[in-house]
Each structure stands twice: as structure tokens, then as C-alpha cells.
Short mmCIF file of the C-alpha atoms (twelve columns), coordinates in Angstrom:
data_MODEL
# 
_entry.id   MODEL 
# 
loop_
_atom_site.group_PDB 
_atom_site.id 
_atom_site.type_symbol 
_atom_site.label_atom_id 
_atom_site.label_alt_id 
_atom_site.label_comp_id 
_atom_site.label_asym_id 
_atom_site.label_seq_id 
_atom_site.Cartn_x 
_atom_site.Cartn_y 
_atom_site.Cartn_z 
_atom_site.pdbx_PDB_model_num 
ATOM 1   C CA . UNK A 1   -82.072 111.906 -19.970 1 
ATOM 2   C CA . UNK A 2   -79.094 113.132 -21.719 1 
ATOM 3   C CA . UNK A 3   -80.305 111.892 -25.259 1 
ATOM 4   C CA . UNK A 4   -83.671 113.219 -24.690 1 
ATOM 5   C CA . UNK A 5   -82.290 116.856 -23.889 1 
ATOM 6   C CA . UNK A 6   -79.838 116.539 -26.947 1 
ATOM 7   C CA . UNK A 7   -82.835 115.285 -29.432 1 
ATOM 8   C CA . UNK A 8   -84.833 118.589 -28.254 1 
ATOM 9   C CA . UNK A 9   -82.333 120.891 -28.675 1 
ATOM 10  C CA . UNK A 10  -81.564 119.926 -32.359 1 
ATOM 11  C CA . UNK A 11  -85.294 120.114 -33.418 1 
ATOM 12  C CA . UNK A 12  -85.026 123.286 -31.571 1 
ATOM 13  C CA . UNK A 13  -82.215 124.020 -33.843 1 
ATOM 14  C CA . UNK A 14  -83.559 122.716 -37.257 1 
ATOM 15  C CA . UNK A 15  -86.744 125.157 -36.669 1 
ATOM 16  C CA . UNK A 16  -84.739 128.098 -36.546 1 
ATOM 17  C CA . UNK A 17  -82.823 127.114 -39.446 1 
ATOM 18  C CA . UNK A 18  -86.308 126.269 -41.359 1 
ATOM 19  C CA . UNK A 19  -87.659 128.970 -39.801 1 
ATOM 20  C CA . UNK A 20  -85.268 132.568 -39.581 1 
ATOM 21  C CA . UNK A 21  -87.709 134.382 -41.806 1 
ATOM 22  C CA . UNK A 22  -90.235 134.150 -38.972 1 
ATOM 23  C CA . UNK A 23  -88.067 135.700 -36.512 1 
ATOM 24  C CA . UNK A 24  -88.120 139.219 -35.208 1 
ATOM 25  C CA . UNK A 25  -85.798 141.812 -37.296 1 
ATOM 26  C CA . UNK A 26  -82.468 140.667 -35.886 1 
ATOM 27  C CA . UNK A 27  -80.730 145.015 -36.116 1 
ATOM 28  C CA . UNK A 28  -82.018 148.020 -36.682 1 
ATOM 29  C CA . UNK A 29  -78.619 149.988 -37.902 1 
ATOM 30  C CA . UNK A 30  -77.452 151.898 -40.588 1 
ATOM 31  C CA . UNK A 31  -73.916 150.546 -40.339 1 
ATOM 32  C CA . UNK A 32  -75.092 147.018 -41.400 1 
ATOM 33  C CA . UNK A 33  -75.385 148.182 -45.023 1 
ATOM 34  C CA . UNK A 34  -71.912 147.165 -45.834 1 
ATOM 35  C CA . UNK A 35  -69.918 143.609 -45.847 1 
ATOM 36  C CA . UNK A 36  -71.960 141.028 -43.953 1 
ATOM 37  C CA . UNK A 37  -74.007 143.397 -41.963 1 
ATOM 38  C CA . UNK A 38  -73.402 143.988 -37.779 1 
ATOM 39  C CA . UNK A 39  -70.836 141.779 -36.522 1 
ATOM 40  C CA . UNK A 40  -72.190 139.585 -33.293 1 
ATOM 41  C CA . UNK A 41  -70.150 140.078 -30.244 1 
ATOM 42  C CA . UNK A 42  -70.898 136.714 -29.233 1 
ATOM 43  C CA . UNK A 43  -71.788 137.895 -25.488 1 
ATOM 44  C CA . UNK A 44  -74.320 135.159 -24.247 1 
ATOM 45  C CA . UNK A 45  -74.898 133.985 -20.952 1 
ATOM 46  C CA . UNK A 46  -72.144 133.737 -18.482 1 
ATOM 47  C CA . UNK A 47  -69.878 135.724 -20.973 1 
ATOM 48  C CA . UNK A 48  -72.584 138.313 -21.138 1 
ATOM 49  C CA . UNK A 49  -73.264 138.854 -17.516 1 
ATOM 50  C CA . UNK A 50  -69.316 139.535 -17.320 1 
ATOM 51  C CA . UNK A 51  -69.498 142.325 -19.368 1 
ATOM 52  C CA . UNK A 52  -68.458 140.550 -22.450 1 
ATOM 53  C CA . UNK A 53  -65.232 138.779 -21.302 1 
ATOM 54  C CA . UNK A 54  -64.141 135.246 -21.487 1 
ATOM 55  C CA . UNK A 55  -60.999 134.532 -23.077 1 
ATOM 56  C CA . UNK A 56  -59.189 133.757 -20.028 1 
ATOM 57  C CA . UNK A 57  -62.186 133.376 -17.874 1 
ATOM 58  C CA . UNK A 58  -62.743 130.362 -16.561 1 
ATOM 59  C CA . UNK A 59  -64.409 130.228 -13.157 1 
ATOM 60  C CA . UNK A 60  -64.655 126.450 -11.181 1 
ATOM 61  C CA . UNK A 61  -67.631 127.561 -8.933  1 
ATOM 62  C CA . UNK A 62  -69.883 127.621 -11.873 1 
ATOM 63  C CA . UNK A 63  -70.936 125.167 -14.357 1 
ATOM 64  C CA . UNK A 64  -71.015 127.426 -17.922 1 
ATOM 65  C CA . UNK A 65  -70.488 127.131 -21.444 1 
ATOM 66  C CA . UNK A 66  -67.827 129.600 -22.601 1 
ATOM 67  C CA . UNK A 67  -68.704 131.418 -25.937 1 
ATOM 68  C CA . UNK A 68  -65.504 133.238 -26.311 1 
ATOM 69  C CA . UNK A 69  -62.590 130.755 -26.170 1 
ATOM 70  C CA . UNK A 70  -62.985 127.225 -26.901 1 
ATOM 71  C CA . UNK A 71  -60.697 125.847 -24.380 1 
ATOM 72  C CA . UNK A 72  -62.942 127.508 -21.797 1 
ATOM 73  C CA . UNK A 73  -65.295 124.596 -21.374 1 
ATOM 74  C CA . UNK A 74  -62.429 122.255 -20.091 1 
ATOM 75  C CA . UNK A 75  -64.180 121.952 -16.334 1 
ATOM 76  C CA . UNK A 76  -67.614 120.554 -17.079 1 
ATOM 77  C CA . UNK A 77  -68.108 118.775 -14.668 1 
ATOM 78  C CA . UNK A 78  -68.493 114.763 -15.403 1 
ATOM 79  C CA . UNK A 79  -72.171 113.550 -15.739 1 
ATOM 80  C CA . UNK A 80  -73.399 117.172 -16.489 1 
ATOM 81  C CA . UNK A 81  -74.954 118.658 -19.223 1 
ATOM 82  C CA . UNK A 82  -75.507 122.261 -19.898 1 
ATOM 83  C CA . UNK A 83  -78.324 123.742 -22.346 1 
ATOM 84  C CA . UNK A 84  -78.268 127.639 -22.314 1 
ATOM 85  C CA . UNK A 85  -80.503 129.732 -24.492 1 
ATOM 86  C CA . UNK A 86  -79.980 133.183 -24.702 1 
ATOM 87  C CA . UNK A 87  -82.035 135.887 -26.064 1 
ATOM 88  C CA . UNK A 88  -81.579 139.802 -26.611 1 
ATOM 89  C CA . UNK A 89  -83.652 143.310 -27.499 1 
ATOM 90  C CA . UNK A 90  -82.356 146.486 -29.055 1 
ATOM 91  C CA . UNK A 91  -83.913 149.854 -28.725 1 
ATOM 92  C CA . UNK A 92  -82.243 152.930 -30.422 1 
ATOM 93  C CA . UNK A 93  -82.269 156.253 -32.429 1 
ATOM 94  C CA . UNK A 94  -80.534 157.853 -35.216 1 
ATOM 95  C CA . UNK A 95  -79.743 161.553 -36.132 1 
ATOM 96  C CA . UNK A 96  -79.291 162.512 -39.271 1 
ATOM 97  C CA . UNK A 97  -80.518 165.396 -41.881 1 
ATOM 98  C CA . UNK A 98  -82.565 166.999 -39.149 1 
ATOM 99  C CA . UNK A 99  -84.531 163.905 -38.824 1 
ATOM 100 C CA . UNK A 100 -84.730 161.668 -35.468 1 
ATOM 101 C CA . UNK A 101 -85.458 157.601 -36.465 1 
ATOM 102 C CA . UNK A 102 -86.272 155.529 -33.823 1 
ATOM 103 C CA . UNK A 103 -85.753 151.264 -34.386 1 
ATOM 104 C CA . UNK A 104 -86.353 148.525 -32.293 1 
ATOM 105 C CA . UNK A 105 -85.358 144.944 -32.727 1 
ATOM 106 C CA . UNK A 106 -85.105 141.649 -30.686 1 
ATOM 107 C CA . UNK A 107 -84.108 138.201 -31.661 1 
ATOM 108 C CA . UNK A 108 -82.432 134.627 -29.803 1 
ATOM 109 C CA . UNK A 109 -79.173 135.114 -29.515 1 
ATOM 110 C CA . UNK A 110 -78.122 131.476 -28.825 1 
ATOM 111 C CA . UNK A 111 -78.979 127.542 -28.559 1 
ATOM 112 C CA . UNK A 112 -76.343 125.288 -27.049 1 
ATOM 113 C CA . UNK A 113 -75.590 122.570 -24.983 1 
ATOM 114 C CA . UNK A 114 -72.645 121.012 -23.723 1 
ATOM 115 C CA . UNK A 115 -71.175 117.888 -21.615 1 
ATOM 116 C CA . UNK A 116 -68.303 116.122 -20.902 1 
ATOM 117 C CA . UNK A 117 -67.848 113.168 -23.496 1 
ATOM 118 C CA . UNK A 118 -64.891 111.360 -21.761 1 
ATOM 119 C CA . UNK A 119 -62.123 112.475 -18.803 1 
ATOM 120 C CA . UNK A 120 -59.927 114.812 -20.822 1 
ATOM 121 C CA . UNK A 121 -62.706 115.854 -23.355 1 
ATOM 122 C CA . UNK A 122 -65.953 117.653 -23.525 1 
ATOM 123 C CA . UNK A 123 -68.067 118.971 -26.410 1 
ATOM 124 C CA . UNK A 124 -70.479 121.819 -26.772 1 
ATOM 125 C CA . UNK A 125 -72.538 122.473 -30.272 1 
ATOM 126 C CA . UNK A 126 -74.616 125.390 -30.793 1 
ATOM 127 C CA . UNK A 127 -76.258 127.824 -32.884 1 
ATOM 128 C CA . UNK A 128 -76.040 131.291 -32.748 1 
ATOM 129 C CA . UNK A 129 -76.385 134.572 -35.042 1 
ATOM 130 C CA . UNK A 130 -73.037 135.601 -36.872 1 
ATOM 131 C CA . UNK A 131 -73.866 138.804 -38.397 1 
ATOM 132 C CA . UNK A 132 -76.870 140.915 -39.154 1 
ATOM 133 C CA . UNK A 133 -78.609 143.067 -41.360 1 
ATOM 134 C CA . UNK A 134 -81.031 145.447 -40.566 1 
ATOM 135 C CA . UNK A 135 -82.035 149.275 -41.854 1 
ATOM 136 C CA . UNK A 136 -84.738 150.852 -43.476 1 
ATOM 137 C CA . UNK A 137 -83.710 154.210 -45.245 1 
ATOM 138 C CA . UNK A 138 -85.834 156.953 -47.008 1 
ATOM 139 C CA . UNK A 139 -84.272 159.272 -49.430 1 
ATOM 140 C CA . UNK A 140 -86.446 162.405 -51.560 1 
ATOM 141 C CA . UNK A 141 -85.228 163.043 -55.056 1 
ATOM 142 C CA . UNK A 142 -85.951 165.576 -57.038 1 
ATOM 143 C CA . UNK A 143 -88.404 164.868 -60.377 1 
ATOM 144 C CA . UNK A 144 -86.514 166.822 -63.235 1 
ATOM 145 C CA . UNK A 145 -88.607 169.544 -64.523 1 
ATOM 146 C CA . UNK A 146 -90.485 170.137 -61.410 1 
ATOM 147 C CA . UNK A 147 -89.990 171.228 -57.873 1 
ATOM 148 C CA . UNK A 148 -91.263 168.289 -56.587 1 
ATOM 149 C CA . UNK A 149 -89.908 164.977 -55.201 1 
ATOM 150 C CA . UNK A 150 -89.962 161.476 -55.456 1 
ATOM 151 C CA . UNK A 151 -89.714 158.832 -52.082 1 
ATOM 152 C CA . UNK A 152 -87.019 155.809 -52.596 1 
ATOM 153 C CA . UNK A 153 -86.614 153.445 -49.694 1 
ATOM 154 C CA . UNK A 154 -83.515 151.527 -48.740 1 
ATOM 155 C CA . UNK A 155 -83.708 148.564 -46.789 1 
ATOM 156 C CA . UNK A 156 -81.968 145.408 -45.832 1 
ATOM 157 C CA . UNK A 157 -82.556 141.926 -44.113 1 
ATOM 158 C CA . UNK A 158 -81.023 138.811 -43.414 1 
ATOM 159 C CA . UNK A 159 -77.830 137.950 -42.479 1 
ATOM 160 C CA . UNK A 160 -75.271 134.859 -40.967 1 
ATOM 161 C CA . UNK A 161 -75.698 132.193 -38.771 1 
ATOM 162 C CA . UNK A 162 -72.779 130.163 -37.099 1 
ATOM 163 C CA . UNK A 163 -73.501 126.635 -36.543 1 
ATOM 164 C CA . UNK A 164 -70.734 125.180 -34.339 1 
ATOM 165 C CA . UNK A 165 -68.691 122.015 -32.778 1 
ATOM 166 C CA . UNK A 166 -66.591 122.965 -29.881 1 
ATOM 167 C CA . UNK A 167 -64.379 120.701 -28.309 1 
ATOM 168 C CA . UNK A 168 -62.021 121.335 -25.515 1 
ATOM 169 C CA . UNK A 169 -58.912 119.208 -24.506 1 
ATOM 170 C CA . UNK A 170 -57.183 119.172 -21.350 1 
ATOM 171 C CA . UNK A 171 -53.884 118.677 -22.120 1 
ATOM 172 C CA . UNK A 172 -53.040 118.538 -18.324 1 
ATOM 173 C CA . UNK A 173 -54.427 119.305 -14.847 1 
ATOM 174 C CA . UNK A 174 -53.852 122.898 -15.853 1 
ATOM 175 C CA . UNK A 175 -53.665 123.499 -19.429 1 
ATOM 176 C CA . UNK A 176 -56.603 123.080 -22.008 1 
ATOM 177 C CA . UNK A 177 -56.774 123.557 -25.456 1 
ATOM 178 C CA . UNK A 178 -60.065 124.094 -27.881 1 
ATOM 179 C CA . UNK A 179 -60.975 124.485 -31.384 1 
ATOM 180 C CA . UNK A 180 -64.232 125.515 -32.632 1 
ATOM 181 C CA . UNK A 181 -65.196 124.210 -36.185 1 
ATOM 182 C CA . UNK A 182 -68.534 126.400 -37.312 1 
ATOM 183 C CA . UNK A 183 -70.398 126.452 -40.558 1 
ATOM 184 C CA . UNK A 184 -71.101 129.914 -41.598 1 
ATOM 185 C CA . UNK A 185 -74.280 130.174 -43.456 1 
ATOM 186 C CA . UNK A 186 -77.180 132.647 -44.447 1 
ATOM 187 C CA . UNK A 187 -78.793 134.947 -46.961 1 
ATOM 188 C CA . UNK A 188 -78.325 139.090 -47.243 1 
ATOM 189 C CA . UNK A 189 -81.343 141.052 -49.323 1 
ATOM 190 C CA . UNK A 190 -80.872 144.923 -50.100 1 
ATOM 191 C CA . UNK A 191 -84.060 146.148 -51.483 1 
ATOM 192 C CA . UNK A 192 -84.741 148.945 -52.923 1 
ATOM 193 C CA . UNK A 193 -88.879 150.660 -53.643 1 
ATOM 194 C CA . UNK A 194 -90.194 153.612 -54.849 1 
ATOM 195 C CA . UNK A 195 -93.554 154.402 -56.869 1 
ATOM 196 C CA . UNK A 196 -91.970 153.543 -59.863 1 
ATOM 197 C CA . UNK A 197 -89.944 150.606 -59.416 1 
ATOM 198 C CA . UNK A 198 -89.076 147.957 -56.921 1 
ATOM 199 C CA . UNK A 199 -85.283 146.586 -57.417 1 
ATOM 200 C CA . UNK A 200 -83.235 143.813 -54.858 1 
ATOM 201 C CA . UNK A 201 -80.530 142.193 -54.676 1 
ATOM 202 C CA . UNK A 202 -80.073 139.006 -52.754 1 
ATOM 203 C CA . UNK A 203 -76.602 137.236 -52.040 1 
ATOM 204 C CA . UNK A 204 -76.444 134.062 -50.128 1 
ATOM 205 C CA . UNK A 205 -73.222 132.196 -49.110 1 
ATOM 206 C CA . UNK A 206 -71.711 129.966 -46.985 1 
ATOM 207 C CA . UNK A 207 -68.254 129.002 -45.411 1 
ATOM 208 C CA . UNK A 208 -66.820 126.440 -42.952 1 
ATOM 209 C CA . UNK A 209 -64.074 128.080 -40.534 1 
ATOM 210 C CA . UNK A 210 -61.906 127.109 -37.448 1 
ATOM 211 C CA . UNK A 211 -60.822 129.258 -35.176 1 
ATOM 212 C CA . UNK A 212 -58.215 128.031 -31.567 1 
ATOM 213 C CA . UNK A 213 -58.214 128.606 -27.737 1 
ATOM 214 C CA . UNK A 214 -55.864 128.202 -25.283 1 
ATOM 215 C CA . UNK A 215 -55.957 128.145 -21.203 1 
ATOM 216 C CA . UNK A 216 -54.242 127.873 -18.249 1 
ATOM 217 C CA . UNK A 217 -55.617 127.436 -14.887 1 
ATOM 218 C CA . UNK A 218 -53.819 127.970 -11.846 1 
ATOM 219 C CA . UNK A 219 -54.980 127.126 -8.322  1 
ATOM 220 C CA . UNK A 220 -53.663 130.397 -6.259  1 
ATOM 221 C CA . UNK A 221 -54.746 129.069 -2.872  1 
ATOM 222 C CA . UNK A 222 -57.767 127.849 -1.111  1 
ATOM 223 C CA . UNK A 223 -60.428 128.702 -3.222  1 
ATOM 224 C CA . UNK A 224 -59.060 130.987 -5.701  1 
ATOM 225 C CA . UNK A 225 -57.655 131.070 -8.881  1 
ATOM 226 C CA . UNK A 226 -55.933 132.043 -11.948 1 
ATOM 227 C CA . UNK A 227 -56.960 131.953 -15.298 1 
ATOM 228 C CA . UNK A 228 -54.834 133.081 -18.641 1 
ATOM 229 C CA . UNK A 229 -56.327 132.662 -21.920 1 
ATOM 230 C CA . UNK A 230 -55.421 133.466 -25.690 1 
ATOM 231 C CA . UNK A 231 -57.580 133.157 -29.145 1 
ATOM 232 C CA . UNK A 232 -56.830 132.916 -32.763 1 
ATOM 233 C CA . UNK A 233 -59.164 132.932 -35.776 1 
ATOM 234 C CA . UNK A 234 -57.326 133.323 -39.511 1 
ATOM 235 C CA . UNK A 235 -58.244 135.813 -42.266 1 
ATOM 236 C CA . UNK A 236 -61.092 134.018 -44.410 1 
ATOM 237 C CA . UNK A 237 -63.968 134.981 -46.598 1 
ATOM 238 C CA . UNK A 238 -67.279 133.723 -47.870 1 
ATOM 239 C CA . UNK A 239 -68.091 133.166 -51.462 1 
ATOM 240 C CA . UNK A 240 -71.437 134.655 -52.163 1 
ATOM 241 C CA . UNK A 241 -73.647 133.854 -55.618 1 
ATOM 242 C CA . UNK A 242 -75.809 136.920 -56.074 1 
ATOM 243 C CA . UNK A 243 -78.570 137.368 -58.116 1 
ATOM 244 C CA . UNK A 244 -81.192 140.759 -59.097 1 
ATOM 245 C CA . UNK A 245 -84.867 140.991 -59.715 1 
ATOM 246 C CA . UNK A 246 -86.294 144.022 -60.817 1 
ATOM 247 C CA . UNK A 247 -89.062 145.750 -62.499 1 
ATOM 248 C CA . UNK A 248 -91.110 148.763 -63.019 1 
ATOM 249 C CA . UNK A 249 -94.797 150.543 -61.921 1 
ATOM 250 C CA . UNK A 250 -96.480 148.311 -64.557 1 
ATOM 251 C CA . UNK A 251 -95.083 145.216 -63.228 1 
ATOM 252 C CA . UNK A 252 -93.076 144.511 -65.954 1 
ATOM 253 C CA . UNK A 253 -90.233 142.424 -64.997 1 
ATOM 254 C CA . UNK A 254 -86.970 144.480 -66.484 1 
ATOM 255 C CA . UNK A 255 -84.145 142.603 -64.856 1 
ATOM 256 C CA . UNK A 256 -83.892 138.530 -63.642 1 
ATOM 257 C CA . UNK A 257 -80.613 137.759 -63.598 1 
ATOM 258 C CA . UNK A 258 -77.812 135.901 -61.884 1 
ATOM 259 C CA . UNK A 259 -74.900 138.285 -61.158 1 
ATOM 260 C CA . UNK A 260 -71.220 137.415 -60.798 1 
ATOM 261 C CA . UNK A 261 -70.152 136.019 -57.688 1 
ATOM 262 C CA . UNK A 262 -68.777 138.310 -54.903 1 
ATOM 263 C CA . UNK A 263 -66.970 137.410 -51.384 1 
ATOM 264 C CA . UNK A 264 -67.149 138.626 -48.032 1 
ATOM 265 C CA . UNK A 265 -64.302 138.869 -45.802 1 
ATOM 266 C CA . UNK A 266 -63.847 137.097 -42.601 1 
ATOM 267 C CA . UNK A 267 -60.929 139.297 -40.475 1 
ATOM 268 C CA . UNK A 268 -58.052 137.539 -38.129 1 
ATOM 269 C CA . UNK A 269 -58.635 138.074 -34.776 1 
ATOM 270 C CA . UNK A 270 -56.744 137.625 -31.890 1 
ATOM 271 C CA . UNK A 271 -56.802 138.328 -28.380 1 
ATOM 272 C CA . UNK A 272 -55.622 137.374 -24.902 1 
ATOM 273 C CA . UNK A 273 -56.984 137.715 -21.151 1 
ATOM 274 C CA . UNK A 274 -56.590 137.025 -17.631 1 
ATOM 275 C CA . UNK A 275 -59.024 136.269 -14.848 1 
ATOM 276 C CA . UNK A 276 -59.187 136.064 -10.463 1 
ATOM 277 C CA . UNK A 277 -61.755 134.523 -8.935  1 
ATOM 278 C CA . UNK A 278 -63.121 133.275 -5.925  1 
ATOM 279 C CA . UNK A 279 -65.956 131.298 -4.297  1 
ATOM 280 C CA . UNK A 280 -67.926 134.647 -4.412  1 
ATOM 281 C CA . UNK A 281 -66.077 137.618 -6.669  1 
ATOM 282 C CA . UNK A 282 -64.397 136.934 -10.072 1 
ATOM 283 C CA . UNK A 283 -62.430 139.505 -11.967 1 
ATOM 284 C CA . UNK A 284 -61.465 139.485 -15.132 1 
ATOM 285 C CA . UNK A 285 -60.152 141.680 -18.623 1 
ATOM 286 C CA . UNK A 286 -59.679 140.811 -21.715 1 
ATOM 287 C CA . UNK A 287 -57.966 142.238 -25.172 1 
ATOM 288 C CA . UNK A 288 -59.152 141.539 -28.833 1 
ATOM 289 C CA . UNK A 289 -57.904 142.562 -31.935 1 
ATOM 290 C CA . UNK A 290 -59.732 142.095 -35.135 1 
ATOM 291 C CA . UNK A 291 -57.814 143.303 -38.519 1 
ATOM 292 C CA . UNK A 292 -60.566 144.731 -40.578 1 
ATOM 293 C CA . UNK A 293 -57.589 147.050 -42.497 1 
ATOM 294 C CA . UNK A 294 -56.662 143.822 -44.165 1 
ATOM 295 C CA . UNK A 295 -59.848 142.904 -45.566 1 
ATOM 296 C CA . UNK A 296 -60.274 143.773 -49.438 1 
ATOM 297 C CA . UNK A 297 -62.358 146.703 -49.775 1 
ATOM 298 C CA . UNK A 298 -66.136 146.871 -51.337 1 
ATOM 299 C CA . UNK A 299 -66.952 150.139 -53.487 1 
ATOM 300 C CA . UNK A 300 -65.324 152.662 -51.758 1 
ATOM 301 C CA . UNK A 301 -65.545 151.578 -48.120 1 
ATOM 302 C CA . UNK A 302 -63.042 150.832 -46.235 1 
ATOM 303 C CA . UNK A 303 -62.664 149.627 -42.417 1 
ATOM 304 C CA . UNK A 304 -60.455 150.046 -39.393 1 
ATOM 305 C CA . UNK A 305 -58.976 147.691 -36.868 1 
ATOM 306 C CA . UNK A 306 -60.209 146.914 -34.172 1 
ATOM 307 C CA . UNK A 307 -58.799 147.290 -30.997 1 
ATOM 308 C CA . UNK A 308 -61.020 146.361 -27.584 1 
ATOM 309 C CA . UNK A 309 -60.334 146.255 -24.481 1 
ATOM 310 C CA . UNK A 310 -63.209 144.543 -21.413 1 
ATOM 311 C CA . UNK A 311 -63.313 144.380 -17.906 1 
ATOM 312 C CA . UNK A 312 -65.792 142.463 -16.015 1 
ATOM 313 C CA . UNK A 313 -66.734 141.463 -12.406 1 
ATOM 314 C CA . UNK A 314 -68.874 139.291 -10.842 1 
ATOM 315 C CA . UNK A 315 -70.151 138.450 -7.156  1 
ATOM 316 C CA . UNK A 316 -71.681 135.447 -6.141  1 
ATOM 317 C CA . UNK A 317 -72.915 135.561 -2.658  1 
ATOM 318 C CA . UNK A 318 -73.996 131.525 -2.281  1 
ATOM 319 C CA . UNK A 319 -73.910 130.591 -5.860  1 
ATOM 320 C CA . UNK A 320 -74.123 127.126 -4.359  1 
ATOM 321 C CA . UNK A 321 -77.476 126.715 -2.730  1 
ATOM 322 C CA . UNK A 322 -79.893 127.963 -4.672  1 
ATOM 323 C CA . UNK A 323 -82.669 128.279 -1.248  1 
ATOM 324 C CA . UNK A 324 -80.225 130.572 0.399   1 
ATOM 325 C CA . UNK A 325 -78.495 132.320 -2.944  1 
ATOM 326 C CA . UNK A 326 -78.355 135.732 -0.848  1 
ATOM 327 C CA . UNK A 327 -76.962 134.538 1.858   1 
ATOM 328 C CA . UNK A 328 -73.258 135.293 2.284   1 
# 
């Protein structure tokens, strides 16, 4: 039973490799013009329904796969396995030059499984979106000469995917450690179209990356608990070969060319978080950091660190029994 679900999931996950062009557009934002596009917040699932915590959540009553910190898988259960797909939609609008643009966009947001491969040790591999790119924006120029204008249009697709191993150790009854080796991968186009030319610019680059979990899980009384947590991912980048195609109204081709290569940066991030929970309520906050100021800067743009703070709750009236899940 176990192979069988394991065989489906990776065909599941070599079609959306084959296939990402087929997807829906993955953002609609003006902010994923620059770097690698709009960073995922890797909320999916349990983590999601929590508000987007999970370093140091860990909760006993519920069989989930933790997307946040790697040591958070640790209590699979033996003789489980855990498949979780995860999709997500995006509606919203942007002011700007008197002019009110309205995007949509929608895509799967995860595919992953996970099980417990021997007593101390359990595995999880998925595939989920790293970053994205996403805009589409018009800008009038004036023709010289004239008092009319001319319509150029911006726009961008693509983006990363994160292919990953996780594997979580418990070190002992209450501390587990976790380390998530992921492939980075993908393609970024920036296009550019007006009635006289068409120009774009494609980059595609990928990058294998670790990044460590810690937790520790202690057992407060009967039937509640305490869970501490704390992340690290180091400062990385992706080396990206480039290339630009371009030509004119007349379809003559005026550019073909391989460019030099470029790299995108991968910040450090750190964070740390705490959790309470019970057979029916779990509480929990969390703290990341991510050091964008670090990274080297492209053009003129420059970024900010980030500094985020979560709280989430849960309650769980008969998580248990399924026929009577209301019942408390």
C-alpha cells in the first residue's frame, strides 16, 4: 500500500515538473519584478491553518507533516504515511497613476508525503513552489515629434521550485533534530512588447541548499505539552545563465544572444518558537528573521530585513473520531 501511494505521488510530481507551463499564473504582483520574484511563505496545511507557524509547533494529537522546521516531523507515528496536497488562490488590486488593476491567480502550493522509515527516523519528500513571478505592466510613451503615444507592456513569468528530502532524527525521547536538503530549480522570463518590437529575457538556474531544525518536546502533564523550536538556513545564491531574443515590427530578428551569467541571492534566515497544546486547543508563536540587507544588490534595488513575528491557535473539539468531530 505504502509503495503504491509513494509511486503515485512521484508521477504526480514528475508532471508538474514536465508540466509548470500548464499551470495557472502562480502571482499577480508588481513586487516580483526584482531578484527571484515573490518569496513563498511556505504555509501549507497544518502550518497554514495555524496562521503560518511551525517552528516550535509540534502537536501529538495530530498526525502532520511540518513545512517549517525539519525536526517537526519527529512523531509520525510508526506504520503511517502522510500525503498532503495543498493548493491556494490570490485575488487583489493595485493603485497606481490614477489607475485601479485588478489580478487574480491560483496555483498548487504543495505535494508531499511522509512516514516513519525506522524507530528514531522518518522521512518526508516533497515539492513545492519557491518563488514566483508574476506582473503584467503597461506604460504610454511619448512618439517624438508628435503629441501622441506609444503602448509598451511589461510582463513576467516563471519562477522556482523546491524539490526536497526531509529527514528528522530523534536524538532522544524529547529532542529531535532535522535537515532539509532541497534542489532549487526553475526558469524567470521578463518580456517586454510594443507595436514595434517584442524583446525578453529569460534566466534559468538552479541550486542545491540545506537548511537545520531543532526541537524539544516536553510532556507538561496529562495531555499537554511543550514544544520549543529553532531554524537555520545560510546565505546562498543561484547561478543563473541568461540569454535575449529580440526583434522588430518586421520580424527581423535583431538580437539572439547568450548574456553573461548573473546570480540570485538566497538570504540567512533564522528563527525560533514555542508552542502549548492540548487534546483540543494548541497555541503557538513564532519569530523569523531573514537578512535580505546582506544580499548583493541588483541595479539599484536594494532590500530590507526581515523581521516577523506569528501567532496561531487552534481548537480541536474531537479531532479523534471523525463521526463525532463536533462533539466536545
Amino acid at each position: 500500500m505504502m509503495k503504491n501511494s509513494i509511486y503515485c505521488l512521484l508521477l504526480l510530481i514528475v508532471s508538474w515538473v514536465g508540466g509548470q507551463r500548464a499551470y495557472a499564473q502562480a502571482t499577480a504582483s508588481p513586487h516580483s519584478l526584482f531578484g527571484i520574484g515573490e518569496v513563498n511563505t511556505g504555509n501549507f496545511g497544518e502550518n497554514s491553518g495555524m496562521a503560518g507557524v511551525g517552528i516550535g509547533y509540534m502537536n501529538p494529537n495530530v498526525a502532520a507533516l511540518n513545512t517549517l522546521n525539519p525536526a517537526g516531523n519527529a512523531l509520525i507515528p510508526h506504520q503511517t504515511f502522510i500525503f498532503d496536497g495543498s493548493f491556494y488562490g490570490k485575488l487583489a488590486w493595485y493603485d497606481g497613476q490614477g489607475k485601479k488593476v485588478y489580478a487574480g491567480a491560483g496555483n498548487i502550493s504543495r505535494l508531499a508525503f511522509g512516514f516513519r522509515a525506522a524507530k528514531p527516523w522518518t522521512i518526508s519528500v516533497g515539492l513545492t513552489p519557491y518563488s514566483a513571478v508574476g506582473y503584467n505592466i503597461v506604460k504610454d510613451s511619448p512618439i517624438d515629434g508628435t503629441h501622441q503615444t506609444f503602448e509598451t507592456k511589461f510582463t513576467g513569468e516563471g519562477g522556482f521550485n523546491k524539490l526536497y528530502l526531509t529527514q528528522s532524527l530523534n536524538i532522544s525521547p524529547k529532542l529531535s533534530a532535522g535537515v532539509n536538503a532541497s534542489l532549487i530549480f526553475g526558469t524567470i522570463r521578463h518580456k517586454e512588447t510594443s507595436a514595434y518590437w517584442y524583446a525578453e529575457n529569460k534566466s534559468r538556474g538552479e541550486k542545491v541548499y540545506f537548511d537545520f531544525g531543532l526541537q524539544y518536546y516536553e510532556q507538561l502533564a496529562s495531555n499537554r505539552y511543550l514544544t520549543v523550536g529553532a531554524i537555520y538556513g545560510y546565505k546562498s545564491y543561484v547561478q543563473m545563465t541568461n540569454t535575449r531574443y529580440a526583434y522588430d515590427f518586421e520580424d527581423t530578428v535583431a538580437i539572439n544572444e547568450v548574456r553573461p551569467p548573473t546570480r540570485q541571492n538566497l538570504p540567512e534566515f533564522y528563527g525560533v518558537g514555542a508552542s502549548i497544546s492540548s487534546r483540543k486547543m494548541t497555541l503557538a508563536l513564532d519569530y523569523l528573521y531573514q537578512g535580505w540587507a546582506r544580499v548583493e544588490p541588483t541595479s539599484n534595488i536594494r532590500y530590507k530585513n526581515m523581521n516577523k513575528v506569528t501567532f496561531g491557535m487552534s481548537y480541536l473539539p474531537n479531532a479523534l473520531d471523525a463521526r463525532r468531530y463536533w462533539q466536545t
